[in-house]
N, C-alpha and C positions, 0 to 999 in steps of 0.2 A: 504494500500500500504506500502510496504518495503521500505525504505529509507536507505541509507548509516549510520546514526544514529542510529537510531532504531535499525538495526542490530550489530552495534560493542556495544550498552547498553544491550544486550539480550548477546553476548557472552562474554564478562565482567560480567555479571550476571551470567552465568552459572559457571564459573570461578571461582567467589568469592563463590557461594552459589551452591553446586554440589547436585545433588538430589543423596536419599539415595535408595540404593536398598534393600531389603529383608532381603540379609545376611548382610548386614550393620545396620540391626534396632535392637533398643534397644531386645532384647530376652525378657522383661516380657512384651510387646507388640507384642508378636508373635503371631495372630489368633490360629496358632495351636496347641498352647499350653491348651488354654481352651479345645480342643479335648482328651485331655488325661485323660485316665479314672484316675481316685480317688477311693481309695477304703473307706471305712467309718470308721470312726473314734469311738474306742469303749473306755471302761472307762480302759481298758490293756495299749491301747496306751500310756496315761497321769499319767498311776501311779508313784509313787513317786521308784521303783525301776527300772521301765524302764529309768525315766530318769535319775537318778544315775548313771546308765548301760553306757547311752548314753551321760553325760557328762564328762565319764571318757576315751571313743572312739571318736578319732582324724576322721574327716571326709576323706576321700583318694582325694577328688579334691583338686583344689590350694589353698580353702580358709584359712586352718591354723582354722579351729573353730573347737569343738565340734558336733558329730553328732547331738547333740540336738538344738543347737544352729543355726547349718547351715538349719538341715530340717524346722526350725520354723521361720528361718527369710530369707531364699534365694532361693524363691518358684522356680528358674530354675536349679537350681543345679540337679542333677541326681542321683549321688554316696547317698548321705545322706538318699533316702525313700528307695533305696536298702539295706545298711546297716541297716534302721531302721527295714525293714520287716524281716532282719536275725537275729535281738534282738529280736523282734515278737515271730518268729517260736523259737527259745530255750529258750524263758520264755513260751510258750505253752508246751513245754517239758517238762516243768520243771524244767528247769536247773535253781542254783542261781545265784544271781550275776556276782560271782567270776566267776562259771563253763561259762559263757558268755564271762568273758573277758579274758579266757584262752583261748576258744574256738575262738576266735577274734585275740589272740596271734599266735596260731597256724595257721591259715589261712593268714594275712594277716604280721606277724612280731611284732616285739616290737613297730615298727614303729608308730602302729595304738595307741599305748597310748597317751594321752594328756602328761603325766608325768612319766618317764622311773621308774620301779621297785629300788627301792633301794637296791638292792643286785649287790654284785662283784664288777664288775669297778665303776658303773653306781654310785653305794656311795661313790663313792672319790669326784663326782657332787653335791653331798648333803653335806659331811663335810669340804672338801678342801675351800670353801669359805667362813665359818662360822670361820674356823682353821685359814685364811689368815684378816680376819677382826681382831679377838681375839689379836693375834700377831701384829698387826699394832695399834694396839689400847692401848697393853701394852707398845710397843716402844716408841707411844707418849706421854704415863703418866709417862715414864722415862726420857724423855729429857725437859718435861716439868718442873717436879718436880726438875732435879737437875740445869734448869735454874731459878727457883724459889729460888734454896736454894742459887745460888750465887749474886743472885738481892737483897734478902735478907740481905746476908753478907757483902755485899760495902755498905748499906742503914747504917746499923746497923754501922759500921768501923771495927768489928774483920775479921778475917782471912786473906787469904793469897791475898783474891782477893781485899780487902779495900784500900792497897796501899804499900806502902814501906815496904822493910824491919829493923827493927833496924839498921841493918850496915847502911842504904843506908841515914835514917834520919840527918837532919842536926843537928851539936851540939848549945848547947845554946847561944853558943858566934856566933853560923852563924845566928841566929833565930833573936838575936836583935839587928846584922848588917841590917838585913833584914827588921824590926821592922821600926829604924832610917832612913833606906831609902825612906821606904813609909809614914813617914811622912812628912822628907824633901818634897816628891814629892806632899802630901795633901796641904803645907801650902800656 
């Protein structure tokens, strides 16, 4: 039997803890994902220039990884076994490396690099930060050094930073006015 209880703890519950539907669940718990054919994995797939190939191409979903990296670790992704089977079919070509990741430039843009070509603007990207560290780096071994050399020179008493000038020095007859007062004041 249903009680007035009963019912308001059941929809308080529902409330707090909402059942998930289908398109709410996790996607590597999808059933129909294990439905998806696979194709087999040969010794082409894993060689050392596909994947080279493959982690020098930017995957086109959101993840920001590597094609190699996203196909072998984000088994729902989609983009990544498609791009992977288009480095397939033009290393079965024959094509080298390069001629892949031109042929990956042409299709898809610059976009698809992990790391833009260093030619034209794209290497103001490469030297302008190296140029702006170098310069920040010498400005501070210059204001270091010349507050060294004047920390130096009051330590030591020469120059101009240690203290008075001659003019400004007291003469000898101030010195042992000055002498006789602070004794007066020791005794």
């Amino acid at each position: 039997m249903m009680n007035r209880r009963r019912f308001l703890g059941l929809g308080a519950a529902a409330l707090v803890f909402p059942r998930q539907t289908p398109s709410d669940a996790d996607p590597l718990r999808d059933p129909s994902a294990a439905g998806r054919s696979r194709l087999p994995v040969g010794d082409l797939d894993n060689s050392e220039m596909v994947k080279e190939v493959e982690r020098r191409l930017k995957c086109t979903c959101p993840c920001n990884l590597d094609v190699f990296t996203c196909r072998t670790t984000d088994f729902s992704c989609e983009y990544s076994p498609a791009m992977h089977r288009e480095v397939m079919d033009l290393v079965r070509d024959g094509k080298t490396s390069e001629q892949v990741i031109t042929a990956f430039i042409e299709k898809y843009g610059e976009r698809v690099l992990m790391a833009p070509r260093p030619v034209g603007f794209n290497l103001a990207g490469y030297l302008v930060p190296g140029v702006l560290v170098s310069v920040a780096a010498t400005a501070l071994a210059v204001v270091l050094l010349r507050r060294h050399r004047i920390v130096e020179a009051a330590a030591t008493g020469s120059g101009t930073a240690a203290g008075p000038s001659p003019a400004e020095r007291p003469s000898p007859e101030e010195m042992d006015r000055l002498k006789q007062a602070l004794s007066e004041v020791a005794d």
